[in-house]
C-alpha positions, 0 to 999 in steps of 0.5 A: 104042911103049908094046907093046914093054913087055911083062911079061917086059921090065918084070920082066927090067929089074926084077930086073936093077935090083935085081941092080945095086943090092944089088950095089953097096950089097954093094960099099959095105958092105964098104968099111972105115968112116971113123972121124969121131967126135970125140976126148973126154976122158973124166976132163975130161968127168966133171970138168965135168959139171954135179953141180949140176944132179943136186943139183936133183933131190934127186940127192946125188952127190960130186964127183970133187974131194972124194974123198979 
């Protein structure tokens, strides 16, 4: 049973294994992305973050509040 393995087949069925597969991963790549990032708001976003934190460290930064 196992004699029918021969190096060419083995080498045969290999090759058109990878064939097979760079094909359709070249498929996969070509499809358009799906865009699931989330939506953020950027001016809410620099509005909360945590300047409290940044004085900790001897980072003296002004908030976006107290600008003139």
């Amino acid at each position: 049973m196992t004699e029918i393995f021969t190096v060419e087949i083995i080498l045969a069925t290999a090759i058109i294994g990878n064939s097979a597969l760079v094909t359709i991963m070249g498929f996969l790549m070509m499809r358009e992305p799906k865009d699931q990032r989330l939506k953020v708001d950027l001016d809410a976003f620099i509005r909360n973050a945590p300047y409290h934190r940044l004085r900790e460290i001897g980072i003296v930064v002004e908030e976006p509040d107290q600008k003139p």
